[in-house]
C-alpha positions in Angstrom: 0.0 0.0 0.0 2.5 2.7 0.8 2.0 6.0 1.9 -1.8 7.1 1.4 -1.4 10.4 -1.3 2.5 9.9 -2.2 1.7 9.3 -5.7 -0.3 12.2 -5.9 2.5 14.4 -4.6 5.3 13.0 -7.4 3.2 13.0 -10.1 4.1 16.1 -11.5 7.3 14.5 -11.8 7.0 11.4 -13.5 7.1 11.0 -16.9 4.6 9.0 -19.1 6.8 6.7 -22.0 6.3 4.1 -24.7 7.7 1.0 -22.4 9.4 -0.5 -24.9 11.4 2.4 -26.2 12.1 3.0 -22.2 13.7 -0.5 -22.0 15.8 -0.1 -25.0 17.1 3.7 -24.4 17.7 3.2 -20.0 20.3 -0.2 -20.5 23.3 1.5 -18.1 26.4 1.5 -20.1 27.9 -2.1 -20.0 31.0 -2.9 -18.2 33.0 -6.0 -19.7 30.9 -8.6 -18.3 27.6 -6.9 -18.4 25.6 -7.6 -22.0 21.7 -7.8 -22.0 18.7 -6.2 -21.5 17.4 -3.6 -19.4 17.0 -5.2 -15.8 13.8 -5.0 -14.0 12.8 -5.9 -10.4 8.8 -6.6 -9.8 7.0 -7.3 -6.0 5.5 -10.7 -6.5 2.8 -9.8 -3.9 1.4 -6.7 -5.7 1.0 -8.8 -9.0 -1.1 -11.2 -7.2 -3.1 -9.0 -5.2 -4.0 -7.3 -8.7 -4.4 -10.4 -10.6 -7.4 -11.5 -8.2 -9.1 -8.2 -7.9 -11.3 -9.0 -10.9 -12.4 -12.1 -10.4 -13.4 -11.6 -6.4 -17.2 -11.6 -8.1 -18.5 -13.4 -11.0 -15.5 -15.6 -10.8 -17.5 -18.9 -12.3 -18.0 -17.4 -15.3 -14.2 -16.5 -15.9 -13.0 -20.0 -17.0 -10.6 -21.9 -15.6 -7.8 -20.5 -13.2 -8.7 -17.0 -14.6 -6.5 -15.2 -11.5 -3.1 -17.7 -13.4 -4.1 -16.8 -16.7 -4.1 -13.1 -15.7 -0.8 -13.6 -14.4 0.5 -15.3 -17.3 -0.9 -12.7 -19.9 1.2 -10.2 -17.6 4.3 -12.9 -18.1 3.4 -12.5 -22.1 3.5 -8.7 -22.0 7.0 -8.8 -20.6 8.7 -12.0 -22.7 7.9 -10.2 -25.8 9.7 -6.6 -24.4 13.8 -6.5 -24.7 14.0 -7.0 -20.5 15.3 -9.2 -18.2 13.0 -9.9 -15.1 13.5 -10.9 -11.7 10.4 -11.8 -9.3 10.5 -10.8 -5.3 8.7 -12.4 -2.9 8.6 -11.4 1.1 10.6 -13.0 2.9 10.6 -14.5 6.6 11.4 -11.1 8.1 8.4 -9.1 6.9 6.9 -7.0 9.4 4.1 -9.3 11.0 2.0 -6.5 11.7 0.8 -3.4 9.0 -1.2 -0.7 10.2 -2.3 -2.0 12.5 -3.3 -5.5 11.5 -1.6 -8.6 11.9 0.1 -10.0 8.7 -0.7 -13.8 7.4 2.9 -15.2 7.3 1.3 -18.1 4.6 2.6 -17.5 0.9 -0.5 -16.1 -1.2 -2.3 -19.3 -3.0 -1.3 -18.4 -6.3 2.6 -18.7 -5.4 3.1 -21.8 -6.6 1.7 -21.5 -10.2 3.2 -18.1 -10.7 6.6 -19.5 -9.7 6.3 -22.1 -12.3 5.0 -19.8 -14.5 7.8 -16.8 -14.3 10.1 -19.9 -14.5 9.2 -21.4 -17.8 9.6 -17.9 -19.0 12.8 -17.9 -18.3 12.3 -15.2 -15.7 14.1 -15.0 -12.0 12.3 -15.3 -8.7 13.7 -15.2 -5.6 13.2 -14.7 -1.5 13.9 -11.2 0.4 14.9 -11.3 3.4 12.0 -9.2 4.4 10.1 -6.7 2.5 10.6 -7.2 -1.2 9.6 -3.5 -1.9 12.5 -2.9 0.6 15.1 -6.1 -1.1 14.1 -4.2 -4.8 15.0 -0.6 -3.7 18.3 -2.1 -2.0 18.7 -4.0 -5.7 18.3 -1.1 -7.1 20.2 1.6 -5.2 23.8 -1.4 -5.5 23.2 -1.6 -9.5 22.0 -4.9 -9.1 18.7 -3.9 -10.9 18.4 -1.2 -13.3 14.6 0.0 -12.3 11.6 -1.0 -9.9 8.4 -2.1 -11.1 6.1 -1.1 -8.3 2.4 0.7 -7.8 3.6 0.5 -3.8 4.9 4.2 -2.6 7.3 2.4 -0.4 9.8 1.9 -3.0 10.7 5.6 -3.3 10.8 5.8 0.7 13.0 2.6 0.7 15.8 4.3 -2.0 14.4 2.9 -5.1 16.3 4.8 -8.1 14.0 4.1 -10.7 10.3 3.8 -10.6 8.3 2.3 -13.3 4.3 2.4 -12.5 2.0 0.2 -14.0 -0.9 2.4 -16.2 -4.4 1.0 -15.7 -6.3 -2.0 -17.8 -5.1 -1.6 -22.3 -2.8 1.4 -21.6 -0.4 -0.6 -19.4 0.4 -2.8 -22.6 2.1 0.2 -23.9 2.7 3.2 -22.0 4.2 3.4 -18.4 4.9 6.2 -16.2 8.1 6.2 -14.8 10.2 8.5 -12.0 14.1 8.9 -11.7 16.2 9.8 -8.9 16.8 13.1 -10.0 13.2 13.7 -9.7 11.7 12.3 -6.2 11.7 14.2 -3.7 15.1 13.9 -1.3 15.1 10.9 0.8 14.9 13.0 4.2 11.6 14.8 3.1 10.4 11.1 2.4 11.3 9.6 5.7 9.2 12.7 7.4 6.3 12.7 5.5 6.3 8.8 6.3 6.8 8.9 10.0 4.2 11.8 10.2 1.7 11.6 7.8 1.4 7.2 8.0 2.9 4.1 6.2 2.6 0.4 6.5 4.6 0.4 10.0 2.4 3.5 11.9 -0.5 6.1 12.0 2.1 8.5 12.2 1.4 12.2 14.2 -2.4 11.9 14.7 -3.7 14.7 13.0 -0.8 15.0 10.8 -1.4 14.8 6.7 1.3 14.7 3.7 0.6 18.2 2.9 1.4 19.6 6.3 4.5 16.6 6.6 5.6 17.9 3.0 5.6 21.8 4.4 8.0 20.5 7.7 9.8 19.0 5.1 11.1 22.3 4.0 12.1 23.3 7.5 15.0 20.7 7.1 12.8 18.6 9.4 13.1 15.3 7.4 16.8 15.5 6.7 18.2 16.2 10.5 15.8 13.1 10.8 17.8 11.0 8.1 21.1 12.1 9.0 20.6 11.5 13.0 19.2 7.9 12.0 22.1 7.2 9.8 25.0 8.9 12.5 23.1 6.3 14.9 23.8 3.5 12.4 27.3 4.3 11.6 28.6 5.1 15.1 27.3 1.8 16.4 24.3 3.0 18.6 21.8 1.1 16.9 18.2 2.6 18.0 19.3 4.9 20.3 18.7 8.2 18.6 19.0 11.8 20.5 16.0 13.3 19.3 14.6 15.9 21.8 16.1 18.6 20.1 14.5 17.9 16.6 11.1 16.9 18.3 11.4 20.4 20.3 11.8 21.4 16.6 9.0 19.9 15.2 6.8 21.5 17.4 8.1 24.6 17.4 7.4 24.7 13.5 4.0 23.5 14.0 3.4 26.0 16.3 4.5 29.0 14.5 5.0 28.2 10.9 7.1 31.2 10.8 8.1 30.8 7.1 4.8 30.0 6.2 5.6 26.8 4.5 2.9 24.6 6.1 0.3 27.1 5.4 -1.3 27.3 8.8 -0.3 27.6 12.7 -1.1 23.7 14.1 -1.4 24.9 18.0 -3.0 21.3 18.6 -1.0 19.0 16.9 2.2 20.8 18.5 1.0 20.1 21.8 0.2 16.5 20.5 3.7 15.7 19.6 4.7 13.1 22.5 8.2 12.9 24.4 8.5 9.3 22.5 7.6 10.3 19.3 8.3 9.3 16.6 8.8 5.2 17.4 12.4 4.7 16.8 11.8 1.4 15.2 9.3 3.1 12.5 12.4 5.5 11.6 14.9 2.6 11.5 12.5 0.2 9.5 12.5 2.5 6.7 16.2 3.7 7.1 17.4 0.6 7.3 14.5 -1.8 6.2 15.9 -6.1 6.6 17.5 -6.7 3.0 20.1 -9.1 1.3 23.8 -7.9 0.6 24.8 -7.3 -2.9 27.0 -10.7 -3.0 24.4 -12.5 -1.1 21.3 -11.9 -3.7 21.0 -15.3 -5.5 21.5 -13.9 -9.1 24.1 -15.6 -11.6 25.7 -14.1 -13.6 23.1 -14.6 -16.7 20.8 -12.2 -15.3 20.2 -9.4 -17.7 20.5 -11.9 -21.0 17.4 -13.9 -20.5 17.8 -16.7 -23.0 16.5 -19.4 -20.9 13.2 -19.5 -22.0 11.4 -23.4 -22.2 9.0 -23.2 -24.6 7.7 -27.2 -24.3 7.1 -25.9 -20.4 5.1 -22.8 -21.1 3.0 -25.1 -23.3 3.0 -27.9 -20.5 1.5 -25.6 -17.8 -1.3 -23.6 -20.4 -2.0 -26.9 -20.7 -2.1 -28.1 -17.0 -3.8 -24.9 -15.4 -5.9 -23.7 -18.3 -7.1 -26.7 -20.0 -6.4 -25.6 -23.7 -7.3 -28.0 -26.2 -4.5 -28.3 -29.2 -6.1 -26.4 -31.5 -6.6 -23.3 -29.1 -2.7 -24.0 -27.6 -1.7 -23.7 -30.7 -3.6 -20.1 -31.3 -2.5 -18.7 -28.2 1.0 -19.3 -28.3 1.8 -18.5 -31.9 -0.1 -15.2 -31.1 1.2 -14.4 -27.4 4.3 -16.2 -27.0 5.8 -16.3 -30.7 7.3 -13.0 -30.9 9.0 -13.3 -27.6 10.5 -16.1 -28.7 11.8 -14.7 -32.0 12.5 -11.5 -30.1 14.8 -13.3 -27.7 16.5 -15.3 -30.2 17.7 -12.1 -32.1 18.9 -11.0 -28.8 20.5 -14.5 -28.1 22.3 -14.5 -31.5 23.9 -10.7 -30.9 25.0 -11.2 -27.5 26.7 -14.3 -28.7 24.8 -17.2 -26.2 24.5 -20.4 -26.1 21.8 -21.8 -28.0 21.2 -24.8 -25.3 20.2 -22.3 -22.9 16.9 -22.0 -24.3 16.3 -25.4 -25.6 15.9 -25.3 -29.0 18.3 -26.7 -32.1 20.7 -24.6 -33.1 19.0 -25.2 -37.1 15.6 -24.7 -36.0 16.9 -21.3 -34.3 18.3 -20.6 -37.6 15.0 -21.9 -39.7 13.5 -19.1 -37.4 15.5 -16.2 -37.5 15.8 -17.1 -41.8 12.0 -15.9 -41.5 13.1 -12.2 -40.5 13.7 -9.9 -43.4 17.1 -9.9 -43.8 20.6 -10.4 -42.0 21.1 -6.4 -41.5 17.2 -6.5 -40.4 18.3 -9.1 -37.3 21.0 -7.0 -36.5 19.3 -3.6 -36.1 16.3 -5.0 -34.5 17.8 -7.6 -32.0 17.6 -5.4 -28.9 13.8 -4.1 -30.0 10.6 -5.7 -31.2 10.9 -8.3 -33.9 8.0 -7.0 -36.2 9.3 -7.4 -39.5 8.5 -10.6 -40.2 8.9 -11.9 -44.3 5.4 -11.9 -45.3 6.3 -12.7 -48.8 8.1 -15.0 -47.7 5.4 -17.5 -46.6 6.9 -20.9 -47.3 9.6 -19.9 -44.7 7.4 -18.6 -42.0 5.0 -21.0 -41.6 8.1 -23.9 -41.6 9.2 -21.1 -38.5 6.1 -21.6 -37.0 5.8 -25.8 -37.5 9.6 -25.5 -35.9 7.6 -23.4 -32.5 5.1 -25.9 -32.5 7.0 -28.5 -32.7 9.1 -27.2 -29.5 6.0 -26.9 -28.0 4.7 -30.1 -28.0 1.9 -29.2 -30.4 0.6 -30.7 -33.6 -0.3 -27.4 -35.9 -3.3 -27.4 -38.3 -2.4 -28.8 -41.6 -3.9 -25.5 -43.2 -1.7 -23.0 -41.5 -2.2 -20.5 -38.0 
């Protein structure tokens, strides 16, 4: 969930973008051993909260396992985009209690599926520590990632870099709004507009909302906050933090307003400000949430080239959780899954992998790439969308497509797809 009104107040700021031209213009310059796609980091949880939203009425009429197939349309809108994807899933050190209400610990019912699902993609998925809003913005801020995908505010309090937000229903297929670092709002003005105004871990200053927190935030409020938390870090004094000076502060702004910056004097919520507030371990749970180190986070060293797709699995688990007959299989894929596939073999044959790592021949890779336009075609377009199929050349792209179908364990109709 996040901070209630954050997104309204960094809107201004982000920037609305085709997604695909995004992914191919942000890939950080490439040391030696860095060749790939632009590397994205997605919360598990908020993908599987939104893929059941729909279907909480009406659900019988919705087919089989419509919550997975929502999911895996979502996988499809990603395989066919030049990125590389890894999954985060909480962890055992989440908080056990948000806002007030106690947390199940049990992974969400649709875990299981998904995981096999973001698999057979050839997509990562791994386990935070805690948080995984928290383990992408630490991903992020060490490099490991190149952007967060994320519709939770707490990314940008936890040091996220790069935001990317999912647009509502069609337009998320194709635009994206997105927010940099040199953009947000600093992370001290952040920290105070969460420990006043509310997050996940507290009510915050009863009384208090973002627009008066965002006004404090101007006093310096928020950054004496940030660098007091981090001096505590640093020195060694864990959660003990000297804070009657900035809370005699904090009222003393409220009171007065003497720059006119919050827009009002707050007589009553200074004299609410308690000798214990704010709860050290809110500040310290967003300064320095539970996350993995940078050597720790189980990533190899393929992560960002994503050619380990399994095509014979993607059809093996339409097949198990959606019941599609052959005929239908064969419709889907060809339509949703096909130009991933060709998309990631271009990208395969210019970042020189191994063919094996995708499971498909080395001469049916080549029967399908023969099927793009030309040789200085692949080239150009091996990082973008491969749309330029032959269509003259028919005989050639259908014998691509029998080669797919083949891989995927599917007999095509003898008169063509």
């Amino acid at each position: 969930m996040g901070i209630e009104g954050l997104w309204k107040v960094v809107e201004p700021a982000m920037e609305r973008v085709d997604f695909t031209a995004f992914l191919i213009n942000h890939v950080p310059p490439s040391p030696p051993n860095r060749r790939g796609y632009y590397r994205l980091g997605v919360d598990v949880s908020i993908w599987l909260r939104q893929c059941c939203a729909p279907f909480q009425r009406a659900h019988a009429q919705a087919g089989q396992n419509p919550e997975l197939r929502t999911f895996y349309y979502r996988l499809v809108d990603l395989f066919v985009r030049p990125v590389a994807v890894v999954f985060v899933v909480d962890g055992p050190g989440r908080p056990t209690i948000k806002r007030g209400t106690r947390v199940i610990p049990k992974p969400h019912w649709l875990t299981a599926g998904a995981k096999d699902l973001v698999d057979a993609f050839g997509f990562d998925w791994i386990e935070a520590l805690g948080e995984a809003e928290a383990e992408l913005a630490s991903m992020n801020a060490q490099g490991v990632i190149d952007g967060v995908m994320s519709d939770d505010s707490d990314a940008l309090v936890f040091g996220a870099r790069i935001v990317i937000r999912n647009l509502p229903k069609k337009k998320s297929r194709v635009k994206v709004d997105t927010l940099s670092e040199n953009k947000m709002p600093p992370p001290g003005d952040l920290l105070l507009v969460a420990v006043l105004a509310g997050s996940d871990y507290s009510k915050g200053l009863e009384g208090c909302g973002i627009k008066t927190a965002l006004g404090l935030a101007r006093y310096g409020l928020g950054t004496s906050l940030l660098s007091q938390a981090w001096d505590a870090v640093y020195t060694g004094d864990g959660y003990r933090l000297p804070l009657d000076e900035w809370r005699d502060s904090l009222r003393y702004y409220l009171h007065h307003d003497p720059d006119g910056y919050v827009g009002r004097q707050n007589v009553v919520l200074a004299a609410s400000v308690a000798d214990d507030f704010p709860d050290i371990d809110v500040v310290m749970a967003h300064v320095r949430p539970l996350t993995t180190g940078g050597d720790c986070i189980p990533l190899d060293a393929e992560f960002g080239r994503s050619a380990r797709f399994r095509v014979a699995r993607i059809g093996q688990l339409c097949d198990k959780f959606f019941s599609w007959d052959a005929k239908k299989m064969a419709d889907k894929m060809v339509k949703s899954v096909w130009p991933g596939v060709v998309m990631r073999l271009l990208g395969a044959e210019k970042h020189g992998l191994d063919w094996a790592e995708h499971q498909i021949s080395k001469d049916d890779c080549n029967l399908i790439l023969d099927s793009i336009e030309s040789v200085k075609t692949r080239t150009r377009t091996a990082t973008g969308h491969a749309k330029r199929i032959n269509r003259r050349d028919t005989q050639r792209a259908t014998a691509a497509t029998q080669v797919f179908n083949t891989n995927l364990g599917v007999v095509p109709d003898p008169d063509g797809i």
